[in-house]
N, C-alpha and C positions, 0 to 999 in steps of 0.2 A: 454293394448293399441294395443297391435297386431292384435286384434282381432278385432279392426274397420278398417273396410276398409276405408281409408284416401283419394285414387285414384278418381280423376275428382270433388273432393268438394273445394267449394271455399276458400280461405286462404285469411287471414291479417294477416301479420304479416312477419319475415323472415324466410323462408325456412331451414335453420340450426338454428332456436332458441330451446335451451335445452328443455324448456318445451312447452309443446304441448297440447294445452286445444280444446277441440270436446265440441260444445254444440251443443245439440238439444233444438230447438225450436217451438213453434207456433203461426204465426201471430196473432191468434186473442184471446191469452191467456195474458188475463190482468197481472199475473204474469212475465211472459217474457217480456211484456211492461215496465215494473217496472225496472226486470232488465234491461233490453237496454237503457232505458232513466236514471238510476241513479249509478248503478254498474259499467255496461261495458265501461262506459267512462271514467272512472276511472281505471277500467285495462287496457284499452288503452293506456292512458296517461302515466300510470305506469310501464306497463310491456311490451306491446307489441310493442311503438314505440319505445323504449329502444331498441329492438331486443331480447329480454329475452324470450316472449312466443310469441307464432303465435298462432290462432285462426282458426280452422276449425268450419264450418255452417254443421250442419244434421238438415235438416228437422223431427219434429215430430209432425203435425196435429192433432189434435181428433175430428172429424166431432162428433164423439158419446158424446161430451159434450155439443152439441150444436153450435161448432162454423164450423156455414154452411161457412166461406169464406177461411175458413184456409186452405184447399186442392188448391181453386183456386191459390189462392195467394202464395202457395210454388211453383207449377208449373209457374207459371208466373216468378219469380223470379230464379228461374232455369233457365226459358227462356233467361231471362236478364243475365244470368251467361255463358250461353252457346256464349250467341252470344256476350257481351258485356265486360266478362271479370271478375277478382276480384275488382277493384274498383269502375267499375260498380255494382254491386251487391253486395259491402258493401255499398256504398252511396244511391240504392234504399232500401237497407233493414231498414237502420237507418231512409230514411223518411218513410216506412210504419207505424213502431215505432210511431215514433215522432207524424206524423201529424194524426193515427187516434185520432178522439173526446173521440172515447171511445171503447174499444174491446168486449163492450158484443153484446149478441146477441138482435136480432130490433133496433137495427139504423140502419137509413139510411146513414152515413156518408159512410159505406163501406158496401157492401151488394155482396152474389155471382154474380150479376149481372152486379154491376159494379169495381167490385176489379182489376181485368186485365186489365180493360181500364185507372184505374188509374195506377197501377203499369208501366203501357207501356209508360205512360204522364210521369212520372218518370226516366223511362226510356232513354225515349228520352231528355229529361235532363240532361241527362250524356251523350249522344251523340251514345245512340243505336238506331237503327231506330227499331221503332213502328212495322212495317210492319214485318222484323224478326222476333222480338220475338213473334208475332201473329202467324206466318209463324209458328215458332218454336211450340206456342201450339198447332196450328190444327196436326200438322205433325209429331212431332219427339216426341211424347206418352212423356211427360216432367214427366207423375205423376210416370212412374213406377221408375224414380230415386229416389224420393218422399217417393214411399214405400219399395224400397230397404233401403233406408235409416230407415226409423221406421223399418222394420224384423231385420235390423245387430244389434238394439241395443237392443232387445226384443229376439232376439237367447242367448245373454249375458248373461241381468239380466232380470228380470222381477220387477223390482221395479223401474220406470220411472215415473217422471213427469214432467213437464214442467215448468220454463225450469231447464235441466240435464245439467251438466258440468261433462266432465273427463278429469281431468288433470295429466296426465302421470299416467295414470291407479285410481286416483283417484276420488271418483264419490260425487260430490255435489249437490244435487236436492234440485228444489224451488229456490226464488230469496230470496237467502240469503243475507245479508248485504255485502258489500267489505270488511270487517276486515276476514270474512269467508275465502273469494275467496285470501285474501292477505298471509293468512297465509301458506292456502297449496300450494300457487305459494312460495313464500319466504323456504318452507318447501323443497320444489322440487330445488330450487335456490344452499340450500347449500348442 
């Protein structure tokens, strides 16, 4: 765990909770979708509003699989983080989640063209103004936190997929089931 830089990513969870889970993800990895809509809510509920684990966001995209929106859409959400805060940008990440139809590639539901414009609508949702975190993409280069975040966990390991969990040094790839995720938090617990 040392060996992730932690500094300026977004957190849920409490600040001295024992365990400390880093997930990377990508928006428009039907996998991650899986997890955030049927897992994560569940270790929320379990562990993290408890105070037991906190949750770090790392960005990890794959334009190279196909999914043309998943670059925008981490930079966008950065944006919402920068300007908006942690609860801001847990509450836009869960609807990206949630409300797309579908995360592959050709829909039109979310497409590079309009991914930022809805994220920003999201956004402004939670009570960041649009205008910022646009500000914020034209301006404050959002993608190269994006891919510091994909180089720190690929200096590490090289065996990443989406989505990765490390929890106090331990690595779970794939959306594995919550008896998975339960065990090595509980594991880490005693």
């Amino acid at each position: 765990m040392s060996k992730i830089d932690m500094e300026g990513e977004p957190v849920l969870g409490q600040e001295n909770a024992s365990v400390t889970m880093v997930i990377y993800e990508d928006y428009q990895c039907p996998f991650c979708k899986r997890f955030e809509t049927q897992t994560f809510p569940k270790i929320k509920s379990n562990y993290v509003d408890s105070g037991d684990v906190k949750v770090v966001w790392k960005d990890f995209p794959a334009p190279s699989l196909g999914h043309d929106w998943a670059e925008p859409a981490a930079a966008a959400t950065e944006c919402v983080y920068r300007e908006g805060g942690n609860e801001a940008f847990w509450n836009v990440n869960k609807k990206v989640f949630e409300q797309a139809k579908t995360l592959t590639r050709g829909e039109d539901e979310f497409t590079t063209e309009n991914i930022q414009s809805r994220i920003k609508q999201f956004a402004s949702e939670e009570g960041v103004s649009e205008s910022a975190v646009q500000s914020c993409i034209d301006n404050d280069n959002p993608m190269q936190e994006v891919n510091e975040d994909k180089q720190g966990i690929l200096g590490i390991t090289s065996n990443i997929g989406t989505p990765t969990a490390v929890v106090n040094g331990k690595k779970v790839v794939g959306a594995q089931p919550y008896p998975q995720f339960e065990s090595v938090i509980e594991e880490e617990l005693s």
